[in-house]
C-alpha positions as CSV (number, residue, x, y, z in Angstrom):
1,X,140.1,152.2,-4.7
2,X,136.1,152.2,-4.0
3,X,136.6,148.4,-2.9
4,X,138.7,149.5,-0.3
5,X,136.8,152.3,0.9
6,X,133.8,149.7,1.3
7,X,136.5,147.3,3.2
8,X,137.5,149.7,5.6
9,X,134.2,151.3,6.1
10,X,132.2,147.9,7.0
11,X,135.1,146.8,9.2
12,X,134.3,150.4,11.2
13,X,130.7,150.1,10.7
14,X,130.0,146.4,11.6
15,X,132.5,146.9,14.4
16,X,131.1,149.5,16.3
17,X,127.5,147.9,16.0
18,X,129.1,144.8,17.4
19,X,130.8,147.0,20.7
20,X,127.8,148.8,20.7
21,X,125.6,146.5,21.4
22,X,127.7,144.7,23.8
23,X,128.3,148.4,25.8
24,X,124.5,148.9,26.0
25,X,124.3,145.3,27.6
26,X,126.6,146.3,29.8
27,X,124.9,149.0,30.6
28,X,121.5,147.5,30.7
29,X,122.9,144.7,33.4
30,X,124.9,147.7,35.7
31,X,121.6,149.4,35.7
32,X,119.9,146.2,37.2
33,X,122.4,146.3,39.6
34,X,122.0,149.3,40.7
35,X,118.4,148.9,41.1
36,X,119.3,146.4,43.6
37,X,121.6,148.5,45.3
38,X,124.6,146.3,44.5
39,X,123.0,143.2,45.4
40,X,123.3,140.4,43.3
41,X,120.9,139.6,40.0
42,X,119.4,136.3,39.4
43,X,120.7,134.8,36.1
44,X,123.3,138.0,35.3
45,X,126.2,135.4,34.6
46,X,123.8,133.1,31.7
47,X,122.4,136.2,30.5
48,X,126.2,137.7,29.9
49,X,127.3,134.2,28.1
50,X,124.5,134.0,26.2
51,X,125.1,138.0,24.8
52,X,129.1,136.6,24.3
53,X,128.2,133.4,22.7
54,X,125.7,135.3,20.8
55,X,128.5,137.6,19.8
56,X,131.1,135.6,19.2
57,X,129.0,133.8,16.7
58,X,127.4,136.7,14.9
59,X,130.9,138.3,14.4
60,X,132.2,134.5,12.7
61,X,129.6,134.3,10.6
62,X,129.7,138.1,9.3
63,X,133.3,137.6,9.5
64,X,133.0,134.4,6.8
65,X,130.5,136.2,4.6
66,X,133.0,138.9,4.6
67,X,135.8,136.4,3.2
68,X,133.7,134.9,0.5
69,X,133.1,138.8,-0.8
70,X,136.6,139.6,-0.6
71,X,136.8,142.4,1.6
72,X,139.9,141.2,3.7
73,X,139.8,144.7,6.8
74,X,136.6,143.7,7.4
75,X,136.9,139.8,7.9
76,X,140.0,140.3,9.9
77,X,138.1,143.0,12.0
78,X,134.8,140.9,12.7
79,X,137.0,137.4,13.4
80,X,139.5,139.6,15.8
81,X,136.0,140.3,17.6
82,X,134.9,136.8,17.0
83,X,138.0,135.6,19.1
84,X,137.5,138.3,21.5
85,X,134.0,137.7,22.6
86,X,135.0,133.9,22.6
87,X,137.7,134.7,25.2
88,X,135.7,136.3,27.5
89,X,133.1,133.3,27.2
90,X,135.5,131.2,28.4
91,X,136.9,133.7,31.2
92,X,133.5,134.2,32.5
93,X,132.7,130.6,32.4
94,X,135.5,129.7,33.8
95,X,135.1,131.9,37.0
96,X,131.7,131.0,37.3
97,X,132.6,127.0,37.2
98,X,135.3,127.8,39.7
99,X,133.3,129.7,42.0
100,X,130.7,127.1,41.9
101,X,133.8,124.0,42.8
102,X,134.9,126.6,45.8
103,X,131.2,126.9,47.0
104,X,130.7,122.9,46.7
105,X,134.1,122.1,48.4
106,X,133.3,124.8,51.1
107,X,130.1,123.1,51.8
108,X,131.4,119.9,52.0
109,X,134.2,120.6,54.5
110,X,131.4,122.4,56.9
111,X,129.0,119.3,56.3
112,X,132.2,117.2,57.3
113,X,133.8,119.2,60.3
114,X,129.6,119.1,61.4
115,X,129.4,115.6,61.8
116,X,132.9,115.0,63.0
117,X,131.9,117.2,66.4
118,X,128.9,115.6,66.4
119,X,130.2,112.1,66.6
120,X,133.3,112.9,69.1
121,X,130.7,115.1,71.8
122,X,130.2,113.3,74.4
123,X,126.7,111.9,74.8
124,X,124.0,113.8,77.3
125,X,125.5,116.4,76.1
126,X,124.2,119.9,73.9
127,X,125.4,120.8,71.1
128,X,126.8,123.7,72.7
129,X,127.4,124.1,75.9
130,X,127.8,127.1,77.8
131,X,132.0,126.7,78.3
132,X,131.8,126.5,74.4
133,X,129.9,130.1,73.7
């Protein structure tokens, strides 16, 4: 019976340290935030993989210690977390990669649509003309 009071009372314990710590960076990140006013804060989306990754990792290798000393609630607990902070890794990377592709392919069409009025204006020509404002 003690064994699985320990079990249960690391997976509670090692749990909450593990949301805890990802709550105050939360916390720590919204406060920079709003010490912008809502403006945006240089390297907030590395800083928040690198807390996940760190995470995700901390909780697998807590999580196999945990197997090899036979407490089964609290391995199951830290690799649930484990998976958890890898999922949003990859959901936060993801957006950021695709928002980075959209920005690219945005830039691209301007850059294109740019030159293709530059090369059909007539030439003697502005840029813009006053029928064209």
């Amino acid at each position: 019976m003690p064994k699985w009071g320990l079990d249960l009372g690391l997976a509670v314990l090692l749990s909450g340290v593990v949301a805890g710590a990802l709550i105050v960076f939360w916390f720590v990140e919204g406060l920079k935030q709003w010490a912008t006013k809502g403006g945006t804060v240089p390297g907030r989306t590395r800083r928040l993989v690198l807390a996940l990754s760190l995470g995700a990792t901390a909780s697998a290798l807590i999580s196999y210690g945990l197997s090899e000393a036979d407490l089964p609630v609290a391995h199951a607990s830290q690799a649930a977390l484990a998976v958890l902070c890898a999922v949003l890794v990859i959901l936060v990377a993801g957006d950021e990669g695709y928002e980075r592709i959209a920005t690219h392919r945005r830039r691209r069409r301007l850059r294109r649509e740019r030159l293709r009025r530059h090369v059909t204006q007539p030439p003697g020509r502005s840029f813009r003309c006053r029928r064209d404002r």
